[in-house]
TORROZA-923678 format. One record per residue (C-alpha): x, z negated, y; chain; residue number from 1. Coordinates in steps of 0.02 Angstrom, whole numbers, plus 32768, in hexadecimal, padded with zeros to 4 digits. Each point is the difference from the previous one (the first is absolute). Example, Ala and Ser with C-alpha at 12.3 -4.5 7.8 and 13.67 -1.06 7.14 Angstrom:
TIGU     X     Z     Y  c    k
TIGU  8267  7E7A  7F1F  A    1
TIGU  8045  8021  80AC  A    2
! end
This chain:
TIGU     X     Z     Y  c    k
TIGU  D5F4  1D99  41C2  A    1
TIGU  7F80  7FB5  7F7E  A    2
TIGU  8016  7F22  7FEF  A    3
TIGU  8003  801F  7F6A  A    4
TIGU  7FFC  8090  7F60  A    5
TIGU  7F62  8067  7FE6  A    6
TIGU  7FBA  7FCF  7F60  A    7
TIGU  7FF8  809A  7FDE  A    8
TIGU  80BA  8025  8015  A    9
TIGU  8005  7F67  7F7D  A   10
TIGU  7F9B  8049  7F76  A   11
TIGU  8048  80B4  8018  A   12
TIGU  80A8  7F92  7FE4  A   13
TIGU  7FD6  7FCC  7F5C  A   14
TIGU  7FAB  8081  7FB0  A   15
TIGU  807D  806D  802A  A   16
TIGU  806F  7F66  7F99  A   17
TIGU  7F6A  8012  7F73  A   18
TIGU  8005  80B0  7FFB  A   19
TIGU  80C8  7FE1  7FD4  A   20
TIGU  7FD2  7FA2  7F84  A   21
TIGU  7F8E  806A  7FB0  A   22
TIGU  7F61  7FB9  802E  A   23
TIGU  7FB1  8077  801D  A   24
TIGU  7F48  8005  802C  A   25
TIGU  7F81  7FB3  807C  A   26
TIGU  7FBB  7F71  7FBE  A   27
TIGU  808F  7FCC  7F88  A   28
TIGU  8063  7FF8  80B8  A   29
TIGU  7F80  7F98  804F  A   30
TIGU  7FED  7F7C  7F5F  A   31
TIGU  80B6  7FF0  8006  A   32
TIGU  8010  7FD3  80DA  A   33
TIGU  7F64  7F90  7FD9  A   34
TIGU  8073  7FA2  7F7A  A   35
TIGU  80A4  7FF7  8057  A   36
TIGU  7FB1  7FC9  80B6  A   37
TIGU  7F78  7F81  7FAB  A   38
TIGU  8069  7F72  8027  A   39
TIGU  7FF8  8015  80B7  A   40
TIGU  7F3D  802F  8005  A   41
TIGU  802D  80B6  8033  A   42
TIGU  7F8E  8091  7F90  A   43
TIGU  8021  80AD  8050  A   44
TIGU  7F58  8047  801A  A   45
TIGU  7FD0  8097  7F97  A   46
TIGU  7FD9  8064  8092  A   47
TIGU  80A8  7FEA  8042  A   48
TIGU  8068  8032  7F58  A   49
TIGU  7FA1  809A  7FDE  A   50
TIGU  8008  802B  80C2  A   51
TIGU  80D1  7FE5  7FE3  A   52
TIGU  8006  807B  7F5B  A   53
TIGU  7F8A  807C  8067  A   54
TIGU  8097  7FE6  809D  A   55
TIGU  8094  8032  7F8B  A   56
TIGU  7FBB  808B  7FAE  A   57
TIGU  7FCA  8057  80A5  A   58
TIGU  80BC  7FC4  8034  A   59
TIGU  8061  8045  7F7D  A   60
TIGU  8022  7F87  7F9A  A   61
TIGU  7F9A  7FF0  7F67  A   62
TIGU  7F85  8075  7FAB  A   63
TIGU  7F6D  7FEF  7FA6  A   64
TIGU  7FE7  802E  7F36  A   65
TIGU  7F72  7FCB  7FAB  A   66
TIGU  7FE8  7FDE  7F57  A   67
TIGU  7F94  7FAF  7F6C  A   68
TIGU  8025  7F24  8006  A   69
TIGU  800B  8018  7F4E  A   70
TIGU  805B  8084  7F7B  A   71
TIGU  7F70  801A  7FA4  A   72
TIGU  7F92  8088  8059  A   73
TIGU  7F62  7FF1  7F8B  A   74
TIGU  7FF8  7F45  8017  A   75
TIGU  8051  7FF6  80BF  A   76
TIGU  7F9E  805A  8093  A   77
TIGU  8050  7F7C  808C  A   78
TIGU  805E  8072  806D  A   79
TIGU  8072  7FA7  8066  A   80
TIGU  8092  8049  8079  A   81
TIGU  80C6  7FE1  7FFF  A   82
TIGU  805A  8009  8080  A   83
TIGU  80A9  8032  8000  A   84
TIGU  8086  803C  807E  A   85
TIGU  8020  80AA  8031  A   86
TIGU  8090  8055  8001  A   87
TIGU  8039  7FAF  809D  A   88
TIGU  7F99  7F68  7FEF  A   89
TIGU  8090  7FA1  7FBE  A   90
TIGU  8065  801F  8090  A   91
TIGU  7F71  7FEF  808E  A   92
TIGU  7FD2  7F5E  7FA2  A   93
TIGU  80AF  7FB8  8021  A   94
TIGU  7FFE  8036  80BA  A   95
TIGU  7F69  7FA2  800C  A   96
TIGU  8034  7F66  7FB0  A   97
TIGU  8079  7FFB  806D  A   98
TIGU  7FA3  8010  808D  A   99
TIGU  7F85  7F67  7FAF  A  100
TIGU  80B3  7F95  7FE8  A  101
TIGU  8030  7FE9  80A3  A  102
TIGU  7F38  7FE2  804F  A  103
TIGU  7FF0  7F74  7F5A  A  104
TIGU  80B9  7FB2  8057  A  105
TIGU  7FCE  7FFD  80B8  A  106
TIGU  7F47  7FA0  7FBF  A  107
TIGU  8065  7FA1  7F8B  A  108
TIGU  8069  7FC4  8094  A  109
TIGU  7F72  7FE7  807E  A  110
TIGU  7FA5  7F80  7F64  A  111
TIGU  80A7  7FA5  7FDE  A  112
TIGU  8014  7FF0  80C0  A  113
TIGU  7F4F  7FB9  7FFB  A  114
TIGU  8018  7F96  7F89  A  115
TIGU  809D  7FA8  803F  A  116
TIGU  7FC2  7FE1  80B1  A  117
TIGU  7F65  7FC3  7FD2  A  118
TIGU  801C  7F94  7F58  A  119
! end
């Protein structure tokens, strides 16, 4: 067993959560983890988010669907790609939130235990 969750477990964690919430693209999903871990000096890496998306499409998750950024198509040639869950995405996403929940609670109780011996 790991000391401690894969990173990568962690940022398949909350896009999944993003994708939820209808955020739905690459770099709009990295902008907002850059924002919400600032405060503790964490930025995912690139790499690592786009590696993540790539993981749950092949897993059945999400899809792909590009588009146009924009709604004008004469002025708007950015294409950028949405990703949504499948069919059974919803349910496989739960499963492996689940799955995240309990690794998050035994790290969770190996920092507090940490923290309490040695402060």
């Amino acid at each position: 067993m790991a000391f401690m969750i894969a990173q990568r477990a962690f940022i398949k964690l909350y896009l999944l959560t993003l994708v939820e919430k209808h955020h739905g693209y690459g770099y709009e999903m990295l902008e907002a983890m850059k924002s919400s871990f600032k405060e503790f000096g964490y930025t995912p890496p690139q790499s690592e988010i786009y590696r993540a998306l790539h993981e749950l499409d092949s897993e059945g998750i999400l899809y792909r669907e590009k588009r146009l950024k924009g709604n004008d198509p004469k002025v708007d040639f950015q294409e950028i790609v949405i990703y949504r869950f499948t069919d059974q995405g919803k349910e496989k996403a739960k499963l492996y939130k689940k799955q995240v929940k309990a690794d998050l609670d035994r790290c969770l109780g190996i920092l507090h235990k940490a923290e309490k011996d040695n402060y």
